[in-house]
KOLGUKOL-125595 format. One record per residue (C-alpha): residue number from 0; x, y, z. Coordinates in nm, 4 decimals, always signed. Example, Ala and Ser with C-alpha at 12.3 -4.5 7.8 and 13.67 -1.06 7.14 Angstrom:
2
0 +1.2300 -0.4500 +0.7800
1 +1.3670 -0.1060 +0.7140
This chain:
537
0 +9.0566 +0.7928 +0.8459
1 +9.3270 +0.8710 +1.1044
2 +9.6463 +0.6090 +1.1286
3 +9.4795 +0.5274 +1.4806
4 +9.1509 +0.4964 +1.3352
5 +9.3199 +0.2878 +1.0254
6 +9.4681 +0.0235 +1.3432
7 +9.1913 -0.0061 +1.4856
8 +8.9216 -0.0643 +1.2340
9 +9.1767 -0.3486 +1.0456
10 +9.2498 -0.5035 +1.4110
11 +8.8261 -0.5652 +1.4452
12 +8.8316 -0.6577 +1.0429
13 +9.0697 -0.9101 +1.1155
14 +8.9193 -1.0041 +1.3914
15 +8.5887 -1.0529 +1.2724
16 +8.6977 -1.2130 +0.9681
17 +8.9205 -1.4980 +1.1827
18 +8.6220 -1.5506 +1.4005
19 +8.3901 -1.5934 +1.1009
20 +8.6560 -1.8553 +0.9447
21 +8.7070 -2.0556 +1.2236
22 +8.2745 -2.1247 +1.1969
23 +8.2533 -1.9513 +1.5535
24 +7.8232 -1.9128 +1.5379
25 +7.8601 -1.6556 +1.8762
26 +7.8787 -1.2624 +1.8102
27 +8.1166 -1.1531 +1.6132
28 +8.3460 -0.8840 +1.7820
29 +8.5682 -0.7490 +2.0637
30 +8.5270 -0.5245 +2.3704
31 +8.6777 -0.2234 +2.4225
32 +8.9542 -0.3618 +2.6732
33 +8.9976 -0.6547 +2.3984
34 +9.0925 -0.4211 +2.1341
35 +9.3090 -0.1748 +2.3586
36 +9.5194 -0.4455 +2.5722
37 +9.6015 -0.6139 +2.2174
38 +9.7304 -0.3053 +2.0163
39 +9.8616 -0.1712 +2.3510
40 +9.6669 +0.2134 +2.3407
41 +9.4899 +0.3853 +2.5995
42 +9.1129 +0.2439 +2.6508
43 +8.9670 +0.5815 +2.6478
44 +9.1141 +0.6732 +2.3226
45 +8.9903 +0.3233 +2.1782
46 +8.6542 +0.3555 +2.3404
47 +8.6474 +0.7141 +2.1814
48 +8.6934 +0.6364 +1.8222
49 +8.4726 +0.3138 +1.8274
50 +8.2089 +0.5219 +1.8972
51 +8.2797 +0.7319 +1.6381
52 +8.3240 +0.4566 +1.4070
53 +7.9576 +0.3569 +1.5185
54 +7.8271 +0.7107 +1.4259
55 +7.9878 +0.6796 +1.0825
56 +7.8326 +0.3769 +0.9980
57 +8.1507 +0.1587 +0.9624
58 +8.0993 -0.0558 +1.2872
59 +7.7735 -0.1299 +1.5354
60 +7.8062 -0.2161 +1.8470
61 +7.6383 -0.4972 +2.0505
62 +7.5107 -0.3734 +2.4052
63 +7.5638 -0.6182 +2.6926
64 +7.8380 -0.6362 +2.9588
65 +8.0868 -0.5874 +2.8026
66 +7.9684 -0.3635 +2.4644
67 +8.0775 -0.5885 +2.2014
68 +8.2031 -0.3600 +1.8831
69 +8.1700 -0.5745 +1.5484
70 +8.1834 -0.5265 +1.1741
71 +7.9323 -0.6339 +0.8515
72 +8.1916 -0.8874 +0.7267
73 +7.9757 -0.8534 +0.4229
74 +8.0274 -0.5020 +0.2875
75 +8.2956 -0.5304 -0.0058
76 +8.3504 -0.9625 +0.0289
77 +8.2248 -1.1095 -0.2688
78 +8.0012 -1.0839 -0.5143
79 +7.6835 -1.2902 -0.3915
80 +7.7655 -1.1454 -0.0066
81 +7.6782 -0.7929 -0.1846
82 +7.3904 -0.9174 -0.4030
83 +7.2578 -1.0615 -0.0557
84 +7.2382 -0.7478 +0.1319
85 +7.0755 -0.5484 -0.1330
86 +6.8205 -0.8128 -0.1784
87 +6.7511 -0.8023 +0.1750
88 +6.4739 -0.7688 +0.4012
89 +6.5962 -0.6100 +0.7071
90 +6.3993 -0.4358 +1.0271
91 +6.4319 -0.0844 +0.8308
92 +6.2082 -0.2397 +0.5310
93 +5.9076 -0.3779 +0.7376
94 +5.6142 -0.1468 +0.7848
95 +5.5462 +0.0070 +1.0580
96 +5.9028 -0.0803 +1.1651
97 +5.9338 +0.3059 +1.4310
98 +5.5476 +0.2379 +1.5187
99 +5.3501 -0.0800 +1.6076
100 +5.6372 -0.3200 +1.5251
101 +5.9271 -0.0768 +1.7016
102 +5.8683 -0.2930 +2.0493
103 +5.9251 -0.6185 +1.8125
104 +6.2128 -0.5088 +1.6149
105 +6.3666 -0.4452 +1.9653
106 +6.2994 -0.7521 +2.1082
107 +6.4005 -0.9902 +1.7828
108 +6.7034 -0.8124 +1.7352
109 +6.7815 -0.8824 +2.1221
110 +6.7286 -1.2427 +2.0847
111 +6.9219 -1.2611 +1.7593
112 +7.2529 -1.0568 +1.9146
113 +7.2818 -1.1810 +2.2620
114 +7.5852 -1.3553 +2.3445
115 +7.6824 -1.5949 +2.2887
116 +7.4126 -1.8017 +2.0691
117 +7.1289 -1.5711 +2.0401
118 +6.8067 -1.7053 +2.2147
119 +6.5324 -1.9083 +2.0980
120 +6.2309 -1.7172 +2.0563
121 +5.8227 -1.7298 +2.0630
122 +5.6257 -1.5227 +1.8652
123 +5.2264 -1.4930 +1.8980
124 +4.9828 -1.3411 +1.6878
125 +4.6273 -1.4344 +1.5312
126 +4.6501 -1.5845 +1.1829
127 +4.7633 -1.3600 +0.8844
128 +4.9831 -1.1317 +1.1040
129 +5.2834 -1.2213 +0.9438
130 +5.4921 -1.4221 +1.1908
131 +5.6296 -1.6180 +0.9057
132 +5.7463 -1.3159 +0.7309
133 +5.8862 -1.1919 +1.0440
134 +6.0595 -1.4771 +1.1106
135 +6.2516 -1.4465 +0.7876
136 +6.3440 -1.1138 +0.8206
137 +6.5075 -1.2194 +1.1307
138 +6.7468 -1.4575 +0.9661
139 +6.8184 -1.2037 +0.7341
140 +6.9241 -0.9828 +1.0148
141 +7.1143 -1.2697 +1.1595
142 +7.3359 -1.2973 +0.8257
143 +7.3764 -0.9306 +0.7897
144 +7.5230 -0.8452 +1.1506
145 +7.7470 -1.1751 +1.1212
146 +7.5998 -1.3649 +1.3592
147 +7.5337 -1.6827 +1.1464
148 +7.7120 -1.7413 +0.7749
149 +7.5910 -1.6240 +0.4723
150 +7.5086 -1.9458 +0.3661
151 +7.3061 -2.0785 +0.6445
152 +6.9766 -2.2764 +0.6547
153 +6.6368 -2.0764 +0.7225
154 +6.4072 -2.4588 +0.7846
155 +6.0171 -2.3865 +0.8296
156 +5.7995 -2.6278 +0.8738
157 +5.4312 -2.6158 +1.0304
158 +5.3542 -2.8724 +1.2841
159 +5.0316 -2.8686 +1.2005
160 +5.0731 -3.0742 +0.8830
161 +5.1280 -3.3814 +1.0690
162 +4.9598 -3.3198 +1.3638
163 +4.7348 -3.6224 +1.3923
164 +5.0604 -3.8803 +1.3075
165 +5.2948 -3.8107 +1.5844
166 +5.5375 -4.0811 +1.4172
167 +5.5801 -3.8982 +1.1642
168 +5.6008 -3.5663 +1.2221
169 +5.8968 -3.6692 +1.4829
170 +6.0710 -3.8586 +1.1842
171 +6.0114 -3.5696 +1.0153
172 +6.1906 -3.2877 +1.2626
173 +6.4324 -3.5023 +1.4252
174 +6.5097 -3.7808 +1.1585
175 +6.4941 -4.1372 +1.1398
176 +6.6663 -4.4653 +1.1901
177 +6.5987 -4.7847 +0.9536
178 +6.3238 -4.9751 +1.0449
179 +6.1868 -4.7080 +1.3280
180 +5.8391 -4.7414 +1.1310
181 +5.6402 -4.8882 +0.8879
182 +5.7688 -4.7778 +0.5609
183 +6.1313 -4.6467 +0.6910
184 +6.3819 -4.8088 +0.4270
185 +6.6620 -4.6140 +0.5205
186 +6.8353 -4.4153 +0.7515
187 +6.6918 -4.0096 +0.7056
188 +6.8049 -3.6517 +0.8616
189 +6.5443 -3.4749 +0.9987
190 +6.4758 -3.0810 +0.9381
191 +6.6637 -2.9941 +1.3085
192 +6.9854 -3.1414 +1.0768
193 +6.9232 -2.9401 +0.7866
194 +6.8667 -2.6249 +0.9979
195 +7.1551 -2.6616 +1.1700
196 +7.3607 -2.3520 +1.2071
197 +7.1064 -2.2008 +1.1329
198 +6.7122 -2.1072 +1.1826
199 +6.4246 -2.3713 +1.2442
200 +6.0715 -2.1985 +1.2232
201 +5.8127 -2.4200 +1.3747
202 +5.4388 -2.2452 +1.3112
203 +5.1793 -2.3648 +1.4766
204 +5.3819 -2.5154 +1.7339
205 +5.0785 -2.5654 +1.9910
206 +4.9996 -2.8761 +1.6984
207 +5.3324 -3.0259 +1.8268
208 +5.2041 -3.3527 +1.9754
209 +5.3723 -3.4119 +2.3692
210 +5.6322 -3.6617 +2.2418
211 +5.7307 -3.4205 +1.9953
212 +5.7161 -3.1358 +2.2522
213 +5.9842 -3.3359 +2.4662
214 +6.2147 -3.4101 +2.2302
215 +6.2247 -3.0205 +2.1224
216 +6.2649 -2.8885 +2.4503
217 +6.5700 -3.1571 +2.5480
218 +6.7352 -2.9660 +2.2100
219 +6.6208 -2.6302 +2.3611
220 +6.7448 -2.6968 +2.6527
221 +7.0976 -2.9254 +2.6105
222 +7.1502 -2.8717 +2.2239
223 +7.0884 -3.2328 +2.1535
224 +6.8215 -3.4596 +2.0088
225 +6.8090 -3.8491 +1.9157
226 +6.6856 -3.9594 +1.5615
227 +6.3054 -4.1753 +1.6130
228 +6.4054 -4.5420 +1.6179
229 +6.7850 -4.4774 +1.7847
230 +6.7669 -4.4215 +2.1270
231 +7.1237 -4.4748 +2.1684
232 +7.2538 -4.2208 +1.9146
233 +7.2483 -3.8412 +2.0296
234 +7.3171 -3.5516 +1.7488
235 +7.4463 -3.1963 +1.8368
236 +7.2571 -2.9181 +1.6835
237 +7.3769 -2.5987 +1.7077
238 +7.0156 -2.4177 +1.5323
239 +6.8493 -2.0793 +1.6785
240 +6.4704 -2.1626 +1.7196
241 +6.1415 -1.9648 +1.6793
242 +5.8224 -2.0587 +1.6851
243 +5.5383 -1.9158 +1.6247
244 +5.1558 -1.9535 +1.7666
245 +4.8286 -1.8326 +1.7120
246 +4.7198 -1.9797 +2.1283
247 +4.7361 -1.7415 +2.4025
248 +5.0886 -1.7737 +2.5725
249 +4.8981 -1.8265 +2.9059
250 +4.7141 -2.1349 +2.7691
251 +4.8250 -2.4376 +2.9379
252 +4.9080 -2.5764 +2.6430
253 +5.2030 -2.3057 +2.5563
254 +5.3007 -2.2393 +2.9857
255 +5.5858 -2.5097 +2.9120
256 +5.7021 -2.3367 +2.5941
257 +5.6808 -2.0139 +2.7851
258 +5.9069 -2.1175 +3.0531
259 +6.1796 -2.2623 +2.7999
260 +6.1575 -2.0000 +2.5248
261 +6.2720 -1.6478 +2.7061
262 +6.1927 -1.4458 +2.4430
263 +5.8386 -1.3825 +2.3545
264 +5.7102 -1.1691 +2.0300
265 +5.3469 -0.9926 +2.0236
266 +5.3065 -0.9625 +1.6223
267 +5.0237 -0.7113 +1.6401
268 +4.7021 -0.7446 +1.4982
269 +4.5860 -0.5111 +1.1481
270 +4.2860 -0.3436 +1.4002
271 +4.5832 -0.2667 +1.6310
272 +4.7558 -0.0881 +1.3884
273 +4.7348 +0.2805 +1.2505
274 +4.5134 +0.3669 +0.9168
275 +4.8613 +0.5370 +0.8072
276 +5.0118 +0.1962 +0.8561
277 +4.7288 +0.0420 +0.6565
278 +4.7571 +0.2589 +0.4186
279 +5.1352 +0.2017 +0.3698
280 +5.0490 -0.1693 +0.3985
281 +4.7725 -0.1748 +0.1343
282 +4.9858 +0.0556 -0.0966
283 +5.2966 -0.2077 -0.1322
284 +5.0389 -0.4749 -0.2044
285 +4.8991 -0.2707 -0.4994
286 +5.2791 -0.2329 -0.5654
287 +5.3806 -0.5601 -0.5832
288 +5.0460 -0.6743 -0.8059
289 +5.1311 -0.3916 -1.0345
290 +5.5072 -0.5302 -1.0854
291 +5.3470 -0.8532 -1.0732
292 +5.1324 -0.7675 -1.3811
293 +5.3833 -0.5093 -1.5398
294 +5.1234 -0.2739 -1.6093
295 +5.0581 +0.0610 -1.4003
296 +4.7331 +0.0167 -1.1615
297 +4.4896 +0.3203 -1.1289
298 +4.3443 +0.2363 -0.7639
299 +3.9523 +0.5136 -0.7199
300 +3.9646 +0.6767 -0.3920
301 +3.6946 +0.4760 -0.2608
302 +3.8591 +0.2078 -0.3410
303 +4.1199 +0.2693 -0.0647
304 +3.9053 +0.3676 +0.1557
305 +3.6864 +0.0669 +0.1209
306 +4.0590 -0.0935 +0.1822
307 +4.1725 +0.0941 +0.5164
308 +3.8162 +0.0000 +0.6526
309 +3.6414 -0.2883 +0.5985
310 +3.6429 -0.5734 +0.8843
311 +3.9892 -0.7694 +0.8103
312 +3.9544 -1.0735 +0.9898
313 +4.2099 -1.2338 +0.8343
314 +4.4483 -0.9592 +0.9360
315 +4.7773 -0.8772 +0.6599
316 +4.7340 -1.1763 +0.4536
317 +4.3365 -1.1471 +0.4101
318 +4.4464 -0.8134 +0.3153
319 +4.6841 -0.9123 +0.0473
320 +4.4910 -1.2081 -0.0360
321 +4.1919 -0.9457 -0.1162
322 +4.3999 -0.6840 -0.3258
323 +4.5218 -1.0208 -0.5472
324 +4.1263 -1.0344 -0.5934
325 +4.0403 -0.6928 -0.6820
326 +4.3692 -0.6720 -0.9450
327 +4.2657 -0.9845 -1.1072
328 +3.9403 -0.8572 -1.1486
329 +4.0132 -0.5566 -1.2626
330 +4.2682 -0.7165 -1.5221
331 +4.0070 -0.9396 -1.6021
332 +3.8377 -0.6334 -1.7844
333 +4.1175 -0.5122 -1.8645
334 +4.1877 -0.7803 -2.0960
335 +3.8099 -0.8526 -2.2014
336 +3.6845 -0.5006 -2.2960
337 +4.0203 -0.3716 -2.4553
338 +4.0948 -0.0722 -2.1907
339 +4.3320 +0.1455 -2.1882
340 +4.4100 +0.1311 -1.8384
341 +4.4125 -0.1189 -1.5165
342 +4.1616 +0.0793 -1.3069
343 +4.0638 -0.0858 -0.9889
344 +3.7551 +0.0158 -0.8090
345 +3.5115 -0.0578 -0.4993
346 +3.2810 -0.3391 -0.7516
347 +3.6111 -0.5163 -0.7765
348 +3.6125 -0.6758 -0.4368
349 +3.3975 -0.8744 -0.2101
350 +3.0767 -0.7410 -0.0604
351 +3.3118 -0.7790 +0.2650
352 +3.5090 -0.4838 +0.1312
353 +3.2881 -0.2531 +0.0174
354 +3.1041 -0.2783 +0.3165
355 +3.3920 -0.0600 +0.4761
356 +3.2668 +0.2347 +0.2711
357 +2.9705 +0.2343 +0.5275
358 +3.2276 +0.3727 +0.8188
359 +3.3553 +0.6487 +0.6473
360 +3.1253 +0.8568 +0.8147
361 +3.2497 +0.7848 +1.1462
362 +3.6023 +0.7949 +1.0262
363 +3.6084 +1.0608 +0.7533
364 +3.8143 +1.3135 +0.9559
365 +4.0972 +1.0230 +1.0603
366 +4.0860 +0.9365 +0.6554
367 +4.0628 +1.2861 +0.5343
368 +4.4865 +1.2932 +0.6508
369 +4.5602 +1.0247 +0.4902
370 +4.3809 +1.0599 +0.1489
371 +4.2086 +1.3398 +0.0071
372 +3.9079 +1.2523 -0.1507
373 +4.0337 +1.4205 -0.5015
374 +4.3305 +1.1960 -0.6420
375 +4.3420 +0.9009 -0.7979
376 +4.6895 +0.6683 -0.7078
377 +4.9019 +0.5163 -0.9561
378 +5.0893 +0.2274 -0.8691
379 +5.3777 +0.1389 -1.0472
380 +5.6481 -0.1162 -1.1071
381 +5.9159 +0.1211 -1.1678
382 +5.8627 +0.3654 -0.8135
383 +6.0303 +0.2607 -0.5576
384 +5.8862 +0.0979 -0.2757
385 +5.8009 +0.3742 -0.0342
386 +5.7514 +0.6712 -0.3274
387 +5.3883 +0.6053 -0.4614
388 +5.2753 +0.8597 -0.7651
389 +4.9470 +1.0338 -0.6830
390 +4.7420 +1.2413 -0.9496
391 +4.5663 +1.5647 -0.8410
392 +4.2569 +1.5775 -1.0437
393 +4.0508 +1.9023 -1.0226
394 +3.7546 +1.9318 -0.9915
395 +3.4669 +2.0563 -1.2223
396 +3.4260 +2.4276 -1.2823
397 +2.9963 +2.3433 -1.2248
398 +2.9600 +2.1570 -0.8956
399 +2.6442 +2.0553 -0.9784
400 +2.6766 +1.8835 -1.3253
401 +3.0113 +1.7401 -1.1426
402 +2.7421 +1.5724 -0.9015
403 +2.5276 +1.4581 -1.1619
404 +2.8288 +1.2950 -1.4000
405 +2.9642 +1.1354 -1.0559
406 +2.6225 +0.9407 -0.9873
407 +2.5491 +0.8295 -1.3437
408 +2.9779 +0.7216 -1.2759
409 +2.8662 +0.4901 -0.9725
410 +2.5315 +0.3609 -1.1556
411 +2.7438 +0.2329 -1.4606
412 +2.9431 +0.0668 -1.1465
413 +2.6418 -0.1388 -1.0423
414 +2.6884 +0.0665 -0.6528
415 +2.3329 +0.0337 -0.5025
416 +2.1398 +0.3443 -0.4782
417 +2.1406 +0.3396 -0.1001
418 +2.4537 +0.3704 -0.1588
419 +2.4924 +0.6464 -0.3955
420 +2.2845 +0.8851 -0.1701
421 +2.5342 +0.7746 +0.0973
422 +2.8111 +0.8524 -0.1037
423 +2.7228 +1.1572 -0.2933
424 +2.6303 +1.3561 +0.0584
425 +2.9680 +1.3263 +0.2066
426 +3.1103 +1.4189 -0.1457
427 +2.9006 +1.7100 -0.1775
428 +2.9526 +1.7695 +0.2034
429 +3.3608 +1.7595 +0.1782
430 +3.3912 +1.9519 -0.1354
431 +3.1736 +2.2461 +0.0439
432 +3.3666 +2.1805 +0.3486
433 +3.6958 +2.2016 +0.0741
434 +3.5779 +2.4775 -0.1327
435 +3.4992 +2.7138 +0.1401
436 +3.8612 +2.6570 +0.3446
437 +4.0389 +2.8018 +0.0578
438 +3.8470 +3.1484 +0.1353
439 +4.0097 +3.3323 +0.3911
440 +3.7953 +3.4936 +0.6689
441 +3.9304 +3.8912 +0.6253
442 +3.7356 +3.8664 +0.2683
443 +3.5772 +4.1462 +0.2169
444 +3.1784 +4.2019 +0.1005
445 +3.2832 +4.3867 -0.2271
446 +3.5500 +4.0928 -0.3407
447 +3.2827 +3.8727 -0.2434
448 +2.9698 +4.0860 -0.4631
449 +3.1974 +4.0229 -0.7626
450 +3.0654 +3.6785 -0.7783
451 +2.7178 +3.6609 -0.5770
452 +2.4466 +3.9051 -0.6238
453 +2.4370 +4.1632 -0.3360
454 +2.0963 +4.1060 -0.2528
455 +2.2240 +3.7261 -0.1434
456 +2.4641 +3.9134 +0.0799
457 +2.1997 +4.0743 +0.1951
458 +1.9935 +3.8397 +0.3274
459 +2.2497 +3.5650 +0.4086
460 +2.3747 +3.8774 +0.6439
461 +2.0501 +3.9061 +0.8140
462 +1.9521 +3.5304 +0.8332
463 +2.2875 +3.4575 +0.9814
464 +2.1870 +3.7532 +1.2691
465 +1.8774 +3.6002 +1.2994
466 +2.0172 +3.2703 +1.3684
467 +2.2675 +3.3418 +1.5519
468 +2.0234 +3.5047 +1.8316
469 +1.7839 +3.2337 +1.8139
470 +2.0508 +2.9730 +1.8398
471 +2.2663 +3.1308 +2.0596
472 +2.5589 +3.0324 +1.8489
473 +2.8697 +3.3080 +1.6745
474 +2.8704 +3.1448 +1.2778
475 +3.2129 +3.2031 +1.1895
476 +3.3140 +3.4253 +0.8236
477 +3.3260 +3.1374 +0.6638
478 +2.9835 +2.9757 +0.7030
479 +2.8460 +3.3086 +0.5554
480 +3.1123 +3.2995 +0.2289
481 +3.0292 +2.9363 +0.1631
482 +2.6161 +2.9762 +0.2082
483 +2.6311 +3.2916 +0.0167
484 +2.8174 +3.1336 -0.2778
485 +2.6474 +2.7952 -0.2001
486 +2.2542 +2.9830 -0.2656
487 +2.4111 +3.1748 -0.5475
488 +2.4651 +2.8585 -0.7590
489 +2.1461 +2.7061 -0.6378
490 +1.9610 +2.9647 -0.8028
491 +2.1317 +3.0174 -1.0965
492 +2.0434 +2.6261 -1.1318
493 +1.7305 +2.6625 -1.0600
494 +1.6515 +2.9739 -1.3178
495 +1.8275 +2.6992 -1.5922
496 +1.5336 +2.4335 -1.4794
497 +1.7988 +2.2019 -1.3081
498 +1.7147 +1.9857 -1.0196
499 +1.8304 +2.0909 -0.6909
500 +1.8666 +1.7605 -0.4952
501 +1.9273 +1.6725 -0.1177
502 +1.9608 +1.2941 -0.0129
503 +1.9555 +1.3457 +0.3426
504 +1.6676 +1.5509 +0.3878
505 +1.4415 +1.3604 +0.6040
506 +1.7519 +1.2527 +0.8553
507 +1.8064 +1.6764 +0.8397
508 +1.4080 +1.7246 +0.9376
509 +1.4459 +1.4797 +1.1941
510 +1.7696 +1.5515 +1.3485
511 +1.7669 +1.9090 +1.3130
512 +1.4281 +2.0771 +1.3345
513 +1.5453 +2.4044 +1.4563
514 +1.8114 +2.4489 +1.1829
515 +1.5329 +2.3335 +0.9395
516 +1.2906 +2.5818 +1.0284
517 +1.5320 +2.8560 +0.9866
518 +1.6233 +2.7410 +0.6728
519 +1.2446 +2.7657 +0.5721
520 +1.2387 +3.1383 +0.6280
521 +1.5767 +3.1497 +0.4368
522 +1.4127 +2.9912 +0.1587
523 +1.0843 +3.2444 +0.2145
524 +1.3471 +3.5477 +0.1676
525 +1.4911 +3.4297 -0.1238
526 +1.1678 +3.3269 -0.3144
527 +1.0396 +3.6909 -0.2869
528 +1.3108 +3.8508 -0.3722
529 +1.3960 +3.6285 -0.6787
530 +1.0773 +3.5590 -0.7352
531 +1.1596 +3.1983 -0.7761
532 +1.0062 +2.8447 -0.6660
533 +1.2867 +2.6387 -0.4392
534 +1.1734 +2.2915 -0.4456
535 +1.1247 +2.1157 -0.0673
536 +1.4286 +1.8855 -0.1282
């Protein structure tokens, strides 16, 4: 850096650092004018290379009235102040952190910067959202921007444990004095002491019973509080406050929280969220387990997808809860039948699980982006958090006998056979779908009579022509490549005596009569010429 760069960077060190000493819990920092009346240079100058400063990463600034320019006190301090920062949690780490959670991050890291002691805040959300883990990763935040020390106090506590004894659950948060109840034999802090200068995270804090409720809002509101049993004693807590609820904030119960709390938190739900999110979410789960176990997890496709659909009531931590499940069972035969490999699969979980198998249907083109349907994911230990190791596996040279090993594959699984037929027709309907895309449209007839007999690409021609003017519908190149090669297999299948099988025939007949009874004549065409039998199915 610059000698004016040098000044002013060590003059909001120092500054920092003397705040920080003296136990000061407001913002770290100075203003602009601060730092240009003290070393006696020109404001624009100073305004000029803090700002720069900012876009090199060495300072951040604080915006408010004035913009307050500060400095990580903990980047080269000592040893555990650098152990802490790699360890932790921040904003940037949290899932969905530029997406769904972007409006939260926002709003938390408002309440934890403003001037001069932060601002107590409320976040909602159903059960399983992860309020608690949010909370935490706001007190990380706290520590790393210098707002509170490194070594101070994150206190939970959920009021619902004590609920139904109001006695104690006020002993317990505010303290107690001797005698203040049956079975008080001594004087005892209370968990606002022990968070103090720090965080207190209250869950649940609807269970909060009214006395309680008073007694937290005279600390929200004055900084003070009085031990149970010493009504003439008042402590000074200087502790940032969230709670947390699963109510609605317009409840009557919470109206009084939400007129005393200014901040307020939406933690969304999982069905609010994005599949790519999910995804993300249900890959650092399999993650974790795998580091957990110290063995590399193989996760089946329709495993995930089983995963990114089924009904998660019990939004993040029902989904954690129910990857914990699937690992240990999969472990569990791991371990019993001597494999070589973790693999996970859809028989691994609850019937609640594999029931999302039963939307891919309606969601296959949504999923389709996010996984392909030929790769198998490998979760392990040693990747990194955000870099997860998928395995292209291609597919069999015979589509057919690849059909037939993949069933026998799911029956060896226990998967009904409802289910298989389900199953196996959007298989064999994606891998069409797949095959075909790789063909571009400007082939021409003779590439294509390399590998189909002409007389297919004869009739396919005309049928198409004849469908197309019935159905007053344009089929585009690639319908024609993929039936042509799709009839040429069929009958080279069926000249070997192997079945030709289609699950969804009757829903086809029913659905789509007209399409059907073209297909008959199709079939008609081919039969003569071929002089072959094509069953019904």
């Amino acid at each position: 850096m610059k000698r004016s760069e040098d000044i002013i960077f060590k003059y909001l060190y120092d500054k920092c650092k003397e705040q920080k000493r003296k136990g000061l819990t407001e913002v770290l920092g100075c203003s602009t004018k601060e730092i240009a009346d003290s070393l006696s240079l020109q404001r624009t100058n100073v305004s000029s290379i803090l700002n720069m400063l900012c876009k090199q990463g060495k300072i951040f600034k604080i915006k408010g009235k004035p913009i307050i320019y500060s400095i990580n006190l903990y980047e080269g301090e000592h040893e555990d102040d650098k152990k802490f920062k790699r360890n932790s949690a921040n904003f940037n780490t949290l899932i969905g952190g530029n997406r769904s959670l972007k409006k939260c991050i926002e709003q938390a890291k408002a309440a934890i910067l403003y001037p001069p002691n932060g601002l107590h805040t409320l976040l909602l959300g159903p059960t399983g959202v992860g309020k608690t883990m949010f909370a935490e990763v706001m007190y990380k935040f706290a520590i790393e921007k210098g707002v509170i020390p490194i070594n101070s106090p994150f206190v939970a506590f959920n009021c619902a444990d004590y609920a139904n004894n109001p006695q104690l659950i006020l002993a317990h948060l505010f303290g107690s004095k001797k005698g203040a109840f049956t079975g008080a034999d001594k004087d005892k802090d209370g968990l606002v002491d022990k968070a103090n200068g720090g965080i207190l995270f209250l869950d649940e804090i609807h269970r909060l019973p009214p006395e309680g409720q008073e007694m937290l809002f005279m600390l929200i509101d004055k900084g003070i509080y009085t031990p149970l049993g010493d009504i003439e004693k008042k402590k000074i807590s200087k502790v940032r406050i969230i709670c947390a609820t699963t109510e609605n904030v317009d409840s009557v119960l919470l109206s009084t929280f939400n007129r005393r709390i200014p901040i307020t938190i939406n933690i969304p739900m999982l069905k609010d969220r994005s599949l790519e999110e999910r995804f993300e979410l249900i890959c650092e789960f399999f993650r974790t387990e795998s580091e957990r176990i110290g063995r590399e997890i193989f996760v089946s496709t329709n495993t995930i997808r089983a995963l990114l659909l089924y009904n998660c009531t019990g939004n993040i931590g029902q989904l954690k809860g129910d990857i914990q499940l699937g690992c240990a069972n999969a472990f569990l035969k791991y371990v019993s039948k001597g494999k070589k490999k973790i693999e996970v699969h859809s028989t691994d979980f609850l019937n609640n699980v594999r029931q999302g198998l039963l939307l891919y249907k309606q969601n296959s083109e949504v999923l389709d982006k996010i996984i392909n349907e030929d790769i198998e994911l490998n979760f392990n230990s040693k990747i990194t958090k955000h870099k997860i190791k998928i395995n292209d596996k291609s597919l069999p040279n015979n589509f057919y006998e690849s059909i037939e090993k993949r069933i026998q594959e799911l029956k060896e699984r226990g998967i009904e056979e409802n289910d298989i037929n389900f199953l196996m027709a959007f298989d064999i309907k994606k891998y069409f779908k797949k095959y075909v895309g790789e063909f571009e449209q400007e082939v021409k007839k003779e590439e294509l009579s390399k590998i189909v007999d002409k007389r297919i690409i004869n009739i396919v021609e005309k049928f198409l022509d004849t469908a197309s003017k019935k159905m007053k519908k344009v089929f585009p190149a690639k319908i024609f490549y993929g039936l042509c090669l799709h009839i040429s297999s069929s009958i080279e299948r069926i000249i070997h005596n192997k079945n030709l099988i289609n699950h969804n025939l009757n829903e086809i007949v029913e659905k789509d009569s007209e399409e059907y009874e073209l297909a008959l004549i199709l079939v008609d065409k081919l039969e003569n010429e071929f002089n072959i039998k094509i069953p019904s199915e």
